[in-house]
DRENDO-1510 file (C-alpha; in Angstrom, 1 decimal, always signed):
<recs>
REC; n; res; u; v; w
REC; 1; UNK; +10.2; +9.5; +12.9 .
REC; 2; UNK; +13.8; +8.5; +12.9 .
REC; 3; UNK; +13.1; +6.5; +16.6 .
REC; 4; UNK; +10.9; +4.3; +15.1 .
REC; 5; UNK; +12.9; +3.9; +11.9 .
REC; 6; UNK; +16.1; +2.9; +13.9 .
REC; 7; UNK; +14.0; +0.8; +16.3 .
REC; 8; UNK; +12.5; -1.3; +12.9 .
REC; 9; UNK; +16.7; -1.2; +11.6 .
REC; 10; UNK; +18.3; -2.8; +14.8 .
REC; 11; UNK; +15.2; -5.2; +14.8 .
REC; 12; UNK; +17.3; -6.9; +11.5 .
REC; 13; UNK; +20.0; -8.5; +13.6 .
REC; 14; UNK; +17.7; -9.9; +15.9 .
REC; 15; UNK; +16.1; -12.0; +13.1 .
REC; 16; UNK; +19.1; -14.1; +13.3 .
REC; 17; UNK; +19.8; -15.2; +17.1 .
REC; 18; UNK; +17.4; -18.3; +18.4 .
REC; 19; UNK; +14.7; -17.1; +19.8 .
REC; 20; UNK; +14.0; -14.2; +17.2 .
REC; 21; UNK; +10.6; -15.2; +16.2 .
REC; 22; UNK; +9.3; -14.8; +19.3 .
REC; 23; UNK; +11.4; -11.1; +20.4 .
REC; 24; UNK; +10.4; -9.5; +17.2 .
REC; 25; UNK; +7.1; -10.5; +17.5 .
REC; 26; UNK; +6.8; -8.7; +21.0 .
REC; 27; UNK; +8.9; -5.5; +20.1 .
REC; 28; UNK; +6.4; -5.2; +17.2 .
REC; 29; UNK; +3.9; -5.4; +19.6 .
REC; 30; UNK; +5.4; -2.8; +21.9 .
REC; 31; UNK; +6.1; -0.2; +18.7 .
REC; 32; UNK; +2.6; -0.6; +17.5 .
REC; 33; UNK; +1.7; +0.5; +21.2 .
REC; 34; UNK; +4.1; +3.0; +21.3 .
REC; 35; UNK; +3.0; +4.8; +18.1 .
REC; 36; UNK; -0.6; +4.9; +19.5 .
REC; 37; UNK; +0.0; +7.1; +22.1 .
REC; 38; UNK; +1.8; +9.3; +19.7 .
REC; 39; UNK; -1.6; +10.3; +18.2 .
REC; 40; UNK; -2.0; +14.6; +16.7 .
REC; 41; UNK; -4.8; +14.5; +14.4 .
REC; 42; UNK; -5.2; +18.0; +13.4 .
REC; 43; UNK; -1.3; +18.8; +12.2 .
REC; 44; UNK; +1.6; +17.4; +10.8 .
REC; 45; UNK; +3.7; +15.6; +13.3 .
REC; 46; UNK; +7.3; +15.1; +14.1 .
REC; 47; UNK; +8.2; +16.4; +10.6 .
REC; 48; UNK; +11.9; +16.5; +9.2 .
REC; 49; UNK; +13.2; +17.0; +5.5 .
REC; 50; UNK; +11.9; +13.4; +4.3 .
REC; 51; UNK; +9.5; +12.0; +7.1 .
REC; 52; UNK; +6.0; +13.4; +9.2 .
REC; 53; UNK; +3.2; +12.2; +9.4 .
REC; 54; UNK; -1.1; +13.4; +9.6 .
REC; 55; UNK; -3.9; +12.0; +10.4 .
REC; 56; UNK; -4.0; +9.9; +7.0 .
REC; 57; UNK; -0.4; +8.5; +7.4 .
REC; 58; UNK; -1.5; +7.4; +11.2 .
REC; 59; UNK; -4.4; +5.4; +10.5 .
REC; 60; UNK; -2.2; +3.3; +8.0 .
REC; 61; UNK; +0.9; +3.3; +9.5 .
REC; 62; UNK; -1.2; +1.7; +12.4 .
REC; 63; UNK; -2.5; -1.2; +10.4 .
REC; 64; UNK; +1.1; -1.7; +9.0 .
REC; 65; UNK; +2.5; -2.4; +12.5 .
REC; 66; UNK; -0.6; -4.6; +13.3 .
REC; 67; UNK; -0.8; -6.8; +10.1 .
REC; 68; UNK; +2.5; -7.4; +10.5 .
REC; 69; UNK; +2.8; -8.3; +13.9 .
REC; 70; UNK; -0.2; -10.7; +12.9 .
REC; 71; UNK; +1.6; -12.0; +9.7 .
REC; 72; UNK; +3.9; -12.9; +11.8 .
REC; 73; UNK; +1.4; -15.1; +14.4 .
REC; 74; UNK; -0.1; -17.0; +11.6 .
REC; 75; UNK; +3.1; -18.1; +10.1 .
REC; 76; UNK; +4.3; -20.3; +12.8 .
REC; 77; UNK; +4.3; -23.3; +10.4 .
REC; 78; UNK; +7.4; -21.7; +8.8 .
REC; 79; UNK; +9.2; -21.9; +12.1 .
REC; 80; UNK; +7.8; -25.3; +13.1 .
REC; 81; UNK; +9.1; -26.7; +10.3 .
REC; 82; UNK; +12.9; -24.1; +9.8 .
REC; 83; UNK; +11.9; -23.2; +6.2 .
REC; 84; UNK; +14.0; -20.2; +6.1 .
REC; 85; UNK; +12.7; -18.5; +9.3 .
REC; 86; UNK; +15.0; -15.9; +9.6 .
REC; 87; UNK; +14.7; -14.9; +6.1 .
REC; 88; UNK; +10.8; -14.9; +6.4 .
REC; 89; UNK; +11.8; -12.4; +9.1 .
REC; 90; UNK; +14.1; -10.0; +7.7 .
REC; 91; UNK; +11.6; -9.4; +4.4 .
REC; 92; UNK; +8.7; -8.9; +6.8 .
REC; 93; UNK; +11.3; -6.1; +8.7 .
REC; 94; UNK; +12.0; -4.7; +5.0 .
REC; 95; UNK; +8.9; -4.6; +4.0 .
REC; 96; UNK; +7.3; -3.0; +7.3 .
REC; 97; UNK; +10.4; -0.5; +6.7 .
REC; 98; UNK; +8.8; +0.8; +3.6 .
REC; 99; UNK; +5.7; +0.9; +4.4 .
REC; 100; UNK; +6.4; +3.0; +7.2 .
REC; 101; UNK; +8.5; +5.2; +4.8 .
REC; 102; UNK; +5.6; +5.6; +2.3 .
REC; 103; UNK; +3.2; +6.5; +4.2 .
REC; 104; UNK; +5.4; +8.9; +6.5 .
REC; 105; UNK; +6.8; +10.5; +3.3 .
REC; 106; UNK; +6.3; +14.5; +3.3 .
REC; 107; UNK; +8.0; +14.7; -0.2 .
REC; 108; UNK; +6.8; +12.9; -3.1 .
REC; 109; UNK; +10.3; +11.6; -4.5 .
REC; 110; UNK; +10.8; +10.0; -1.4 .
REC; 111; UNK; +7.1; +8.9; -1.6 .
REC; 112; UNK; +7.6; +7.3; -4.7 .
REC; 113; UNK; +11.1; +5.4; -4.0 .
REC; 114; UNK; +9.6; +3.8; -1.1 .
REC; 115; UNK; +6.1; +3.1; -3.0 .
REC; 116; UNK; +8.4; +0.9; -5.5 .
REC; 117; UNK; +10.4; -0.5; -2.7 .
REC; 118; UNK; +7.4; -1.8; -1.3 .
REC; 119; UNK; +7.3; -4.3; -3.7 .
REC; 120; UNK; +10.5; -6.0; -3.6 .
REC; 121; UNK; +9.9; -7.7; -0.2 .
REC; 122; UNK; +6.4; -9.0; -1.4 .
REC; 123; UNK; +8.1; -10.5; -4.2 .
REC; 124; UNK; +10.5; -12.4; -2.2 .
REC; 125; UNK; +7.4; -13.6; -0.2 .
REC; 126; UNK; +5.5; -14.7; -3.2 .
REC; 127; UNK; +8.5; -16.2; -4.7 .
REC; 128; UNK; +9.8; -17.8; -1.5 .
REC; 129; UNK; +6.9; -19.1; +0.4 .
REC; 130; UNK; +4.4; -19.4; -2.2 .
REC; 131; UNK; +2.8; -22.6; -2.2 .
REC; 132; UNK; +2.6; -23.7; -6.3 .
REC; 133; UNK; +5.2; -23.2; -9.3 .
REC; 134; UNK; +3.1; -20.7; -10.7 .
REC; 135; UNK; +4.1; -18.2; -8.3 .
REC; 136; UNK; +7.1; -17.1; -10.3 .
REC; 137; UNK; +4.3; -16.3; -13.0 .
REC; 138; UNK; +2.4; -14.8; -10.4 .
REC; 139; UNK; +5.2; -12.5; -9.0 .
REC; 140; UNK; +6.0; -11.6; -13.2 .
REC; 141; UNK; +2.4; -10.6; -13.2 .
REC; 142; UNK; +2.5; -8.3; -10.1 .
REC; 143; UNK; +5.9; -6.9; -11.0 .
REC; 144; UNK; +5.0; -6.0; -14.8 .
REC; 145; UNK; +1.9; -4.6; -13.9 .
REC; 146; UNK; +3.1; -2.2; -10.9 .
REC; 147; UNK; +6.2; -1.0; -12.9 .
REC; 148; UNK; +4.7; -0.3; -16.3 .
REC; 149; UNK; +1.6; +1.8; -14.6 .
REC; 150; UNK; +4.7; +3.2; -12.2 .
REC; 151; UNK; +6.9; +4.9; -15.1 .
REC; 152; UNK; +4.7; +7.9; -15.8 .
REC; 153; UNK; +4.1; +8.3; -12.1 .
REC; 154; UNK; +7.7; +9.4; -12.0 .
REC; 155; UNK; +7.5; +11.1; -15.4 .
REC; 156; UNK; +4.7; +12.8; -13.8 .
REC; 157; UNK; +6.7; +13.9; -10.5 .
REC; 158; UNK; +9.8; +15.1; -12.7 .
REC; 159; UNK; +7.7; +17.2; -14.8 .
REC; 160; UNK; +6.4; +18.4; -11.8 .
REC; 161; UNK; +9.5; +19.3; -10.2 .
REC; 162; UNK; +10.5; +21.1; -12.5 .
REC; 163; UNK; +7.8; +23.5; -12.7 .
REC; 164; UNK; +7.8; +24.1; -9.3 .
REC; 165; UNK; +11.1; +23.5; -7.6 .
REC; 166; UNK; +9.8; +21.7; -4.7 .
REC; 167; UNK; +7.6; +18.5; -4.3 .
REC; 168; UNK; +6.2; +18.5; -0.5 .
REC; 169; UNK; +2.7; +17.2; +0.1 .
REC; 170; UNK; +1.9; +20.1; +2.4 .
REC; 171; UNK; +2.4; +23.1; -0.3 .
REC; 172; UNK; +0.6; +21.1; -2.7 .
REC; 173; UNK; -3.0; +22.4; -2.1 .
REC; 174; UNK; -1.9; +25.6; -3.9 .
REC; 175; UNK; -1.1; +24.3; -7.3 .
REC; 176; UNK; -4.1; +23.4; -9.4 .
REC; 177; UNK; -3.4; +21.7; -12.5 .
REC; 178; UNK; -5.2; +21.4; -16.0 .
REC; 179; UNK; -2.8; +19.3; -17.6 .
REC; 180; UNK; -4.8; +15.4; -19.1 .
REC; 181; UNK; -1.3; +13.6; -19.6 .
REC; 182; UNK; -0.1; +14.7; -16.0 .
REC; 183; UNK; -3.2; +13.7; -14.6 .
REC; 184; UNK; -2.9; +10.2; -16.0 .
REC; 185; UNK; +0.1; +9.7; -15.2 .
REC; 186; UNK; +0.0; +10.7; -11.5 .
REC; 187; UNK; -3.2; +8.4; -11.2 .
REC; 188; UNK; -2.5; +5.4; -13.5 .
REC; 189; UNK; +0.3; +3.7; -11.2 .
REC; 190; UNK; -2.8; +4.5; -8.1 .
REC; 191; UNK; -5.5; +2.8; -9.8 .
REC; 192; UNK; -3.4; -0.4; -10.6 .
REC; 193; UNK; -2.1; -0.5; -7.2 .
REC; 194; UNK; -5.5; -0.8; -5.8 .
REC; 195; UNK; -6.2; -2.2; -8.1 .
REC; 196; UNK; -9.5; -1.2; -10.3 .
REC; 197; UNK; -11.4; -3.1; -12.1 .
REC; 198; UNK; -10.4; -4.1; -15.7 .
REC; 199; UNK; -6.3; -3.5; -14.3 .
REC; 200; UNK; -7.1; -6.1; -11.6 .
REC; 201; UNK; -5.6; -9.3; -13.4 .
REC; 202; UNK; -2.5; -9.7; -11.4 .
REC; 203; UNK; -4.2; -9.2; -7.6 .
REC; 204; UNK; -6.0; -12.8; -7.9 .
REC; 205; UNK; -3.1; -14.7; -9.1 .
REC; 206; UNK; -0.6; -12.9; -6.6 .
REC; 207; UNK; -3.1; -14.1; -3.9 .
REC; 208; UNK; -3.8; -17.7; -5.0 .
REC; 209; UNK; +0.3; -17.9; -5.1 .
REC; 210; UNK; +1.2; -16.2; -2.2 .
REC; 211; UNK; +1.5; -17.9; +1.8 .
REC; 212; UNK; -1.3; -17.2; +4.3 .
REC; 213; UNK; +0.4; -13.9; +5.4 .
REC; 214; UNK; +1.7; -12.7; +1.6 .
REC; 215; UNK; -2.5; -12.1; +1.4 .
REC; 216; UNK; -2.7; -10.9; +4.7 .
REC; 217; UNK; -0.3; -7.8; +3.6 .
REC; 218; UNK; -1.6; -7.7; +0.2 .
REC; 219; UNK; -5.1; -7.2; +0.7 .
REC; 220; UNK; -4.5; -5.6; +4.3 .
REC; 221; UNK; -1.9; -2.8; +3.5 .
REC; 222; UNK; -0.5; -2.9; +0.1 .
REC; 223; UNK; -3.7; -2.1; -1.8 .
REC; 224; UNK; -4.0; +0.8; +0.4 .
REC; 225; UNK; -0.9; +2.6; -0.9 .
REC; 226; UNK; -2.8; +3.2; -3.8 .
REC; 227; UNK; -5.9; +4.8; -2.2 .
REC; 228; UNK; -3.2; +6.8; +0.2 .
REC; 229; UNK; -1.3; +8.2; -3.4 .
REC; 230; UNK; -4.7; +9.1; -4.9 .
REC; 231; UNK; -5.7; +11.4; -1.9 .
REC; 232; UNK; -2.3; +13.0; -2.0 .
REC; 233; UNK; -2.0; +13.7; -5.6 .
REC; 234; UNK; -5.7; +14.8; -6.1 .
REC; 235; UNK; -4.8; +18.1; -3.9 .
REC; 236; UNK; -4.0; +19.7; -6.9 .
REC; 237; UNK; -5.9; +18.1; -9.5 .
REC; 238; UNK; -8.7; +19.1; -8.2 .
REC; 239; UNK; -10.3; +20.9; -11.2 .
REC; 240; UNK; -9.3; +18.0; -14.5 .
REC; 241; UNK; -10.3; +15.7; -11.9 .
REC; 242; UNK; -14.0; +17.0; -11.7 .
REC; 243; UNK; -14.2; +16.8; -15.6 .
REC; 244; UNK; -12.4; +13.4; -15.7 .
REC; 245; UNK; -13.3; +11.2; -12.6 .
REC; 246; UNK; -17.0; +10.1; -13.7 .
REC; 247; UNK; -15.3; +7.9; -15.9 .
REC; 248; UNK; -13.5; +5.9; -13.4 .
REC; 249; UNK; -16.6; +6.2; -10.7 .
REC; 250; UNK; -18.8; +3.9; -13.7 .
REC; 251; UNK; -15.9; +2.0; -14.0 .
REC; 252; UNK; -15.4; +0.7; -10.8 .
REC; 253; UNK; -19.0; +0.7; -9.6 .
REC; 254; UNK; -20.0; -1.3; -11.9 .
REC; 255; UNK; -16.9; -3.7; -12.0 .
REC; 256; UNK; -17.5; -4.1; -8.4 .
REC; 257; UNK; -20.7; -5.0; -8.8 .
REC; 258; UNK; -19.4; -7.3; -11.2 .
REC; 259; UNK; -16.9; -9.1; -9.3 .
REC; 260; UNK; -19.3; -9.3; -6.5 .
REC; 261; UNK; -21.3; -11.3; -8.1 .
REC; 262; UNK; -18.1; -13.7; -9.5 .
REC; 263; UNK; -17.2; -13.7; -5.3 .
REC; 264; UNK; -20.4; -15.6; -5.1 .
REC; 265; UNK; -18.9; -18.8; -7.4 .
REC; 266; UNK; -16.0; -19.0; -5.7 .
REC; 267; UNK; -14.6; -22.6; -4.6 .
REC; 268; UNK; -10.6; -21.0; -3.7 .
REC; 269; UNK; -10.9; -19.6; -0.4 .
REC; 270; UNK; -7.5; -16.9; -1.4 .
REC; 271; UNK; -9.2; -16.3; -5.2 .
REC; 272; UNK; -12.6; -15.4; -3.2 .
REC; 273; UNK; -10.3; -13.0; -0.8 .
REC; 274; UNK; -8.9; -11.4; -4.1 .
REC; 275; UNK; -11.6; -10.6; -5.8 .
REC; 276; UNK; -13.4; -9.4; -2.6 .
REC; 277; UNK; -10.9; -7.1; -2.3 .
REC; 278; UNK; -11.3; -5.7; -5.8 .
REC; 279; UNK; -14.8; -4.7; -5.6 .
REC; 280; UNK; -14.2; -3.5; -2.1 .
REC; 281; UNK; -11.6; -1.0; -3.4 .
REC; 282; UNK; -14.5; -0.5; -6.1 .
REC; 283; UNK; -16.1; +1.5; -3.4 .
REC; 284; UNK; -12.7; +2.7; -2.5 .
REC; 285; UNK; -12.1; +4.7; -6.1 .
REC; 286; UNK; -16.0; +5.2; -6.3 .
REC; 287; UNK; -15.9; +7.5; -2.6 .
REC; 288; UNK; -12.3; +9.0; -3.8 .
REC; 289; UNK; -13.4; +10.3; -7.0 .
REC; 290; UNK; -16.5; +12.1; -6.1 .
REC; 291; UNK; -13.9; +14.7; -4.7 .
REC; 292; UNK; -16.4; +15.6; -2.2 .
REC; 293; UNK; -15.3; +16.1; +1.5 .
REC; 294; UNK; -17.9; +12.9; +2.8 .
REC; 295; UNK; -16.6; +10.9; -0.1 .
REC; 296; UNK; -13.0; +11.5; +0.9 .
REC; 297; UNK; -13.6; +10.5; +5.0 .
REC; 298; UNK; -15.5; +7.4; +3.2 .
REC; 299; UNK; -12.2; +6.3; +1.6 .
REC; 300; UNK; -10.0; +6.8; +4.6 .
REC; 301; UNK; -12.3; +4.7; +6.9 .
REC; 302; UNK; -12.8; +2.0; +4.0 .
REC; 303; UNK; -9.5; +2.1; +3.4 .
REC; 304; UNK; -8.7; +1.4; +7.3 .
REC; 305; UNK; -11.7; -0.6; +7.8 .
</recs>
């Protein structure tokens, strides 16, 4: 894990010399390939303290390195016309950085500091390439939302921690927890992030605000974090979860139905793309929360589709 972490690092100077658009764009391309061949499906792989990754990290961490490499191709009006180029560079590094971290994370600390971070490099993209004024209220949204639904999340892992002493995805299958509050709190920050339906308020105005590749992140990778933490954390909530999750299955069927039918009204070609992508992680949550073993291969593949 630590190659292509260092490659991603030294990629950061390089945003700064002439021709960087261009290099960065091809060594993107090269990583992308490079992690493809690295494929082990039935194990974790190249594991250390912090970092590994299984068949659910690889299918993400595969559309990471894509979208972005594509993020960059449809941005070339920012380099046509020098409007902070470099800059524009270095957040899409960062923000490919975490995203690598998150999903590569064995421990769920780690999991969660990079699942925050995530969203500090979106900002600056909102904020700095946005189109409108509104984007600053746009970015408020997305920033209030995510970190208010994120505070139990870490309540959550701390009470966690110290019941058990250690917080790695892998040993997690052998807990099995009855506790409501816990199980809110581990899911609440998930189901925003996605987001579901009736928490979805921020996604279309983050979309409407943000450039062409801001939405190509957002609906492409970062909604996907959410659907990513739900599989991990429902390893051992296995049993409230069957009492609980028919709640959030009506929900978000039927809120997906919902906003389906608002997608067919749409005039804004980024506000029809947002609220697409709400009722498609409708099906997302639906698939998740059946806890059954064909719902949970229907998420992944959704989720990568």
């Amino acid at each position: 894990m630590l190659m292509y972490m260092l490659y991603m690092i030294f990629m950061i100077p390089l945003c700064f010399i002439k021709s960087g658009w261009y290099l960065i764009q091809n060594l993107l391309f090269i990583v992308s390939m490079m992690f493809l061949i690295k494929i082990d499906f039935f194990c974790w792989s190249n594991l250390s303290y912090l970092f590994g990754y299984d068949y659910l990290s690889y299918g993400l961490v595969m559309l990471s390195f894509w979208i972005c490499v594509l993020m960059i191709l449809a941005s070339y009006s920012v380099i046509r016309y020098k409007f902070y180029n470099k800059l524009f560079l270095l957040m899409i590094l960062m923000l490919l950085l975490m995203l690598f971290c998150t999903f590569c994370s064995v421990n769920m600390i780690s999991f969660y500091f990079f699942f925050e971070g995530s969203l500090i490099p979106t900002l600056f993209l909102i904020f700095g390439w946005g189109y409108q004024p509104e984007r600053l209220q746009a970015g408020i949204y997305l920033l209030f939302y995510t970190l208010f639904a994120s505070l139990p999340l870490l309540l959550g892992v701390m009470y966690m921690y110290n019941n058990l002493n250690y917080l790695v995805f892998s040993l997690m299958y052998m807990n099995d927890y009855m506790n409501i509050y816990l199980y809110l709190s581990m899911i609440l920050a998930f189901l925003v992030k996605m987001p579901m339906y009736l928490v979805h308020l921020w996604l279309p105005k983050a979309h409407v605000e943000a450039p062409v590749s801001g939405s190509m992140i957002l609906a492409g990778v970062l909604l996907k974090l959410g659907g990513y933490g739900l599989l991990r954390v429902f390893e051992y909530l296995m049993s409230i979860g069957m009492m609980i999750n028919m709640l959030w299955l009506s929900i978000s069927l039927v809120g997906g139905f919902l906003i389906s039918l608002m997608c067919l009204r749409q005039v804004d070609m980024k506000a029809l793309i947002a609220y697409s992508s709400v009722a498609h992680m409708g099906l997302v949550i639906g698939g998740l929360m059946t806890l059954n073993i064909w719902g949970l291969y229907m998420t992944f593949v959704l989720m990568i589709a």
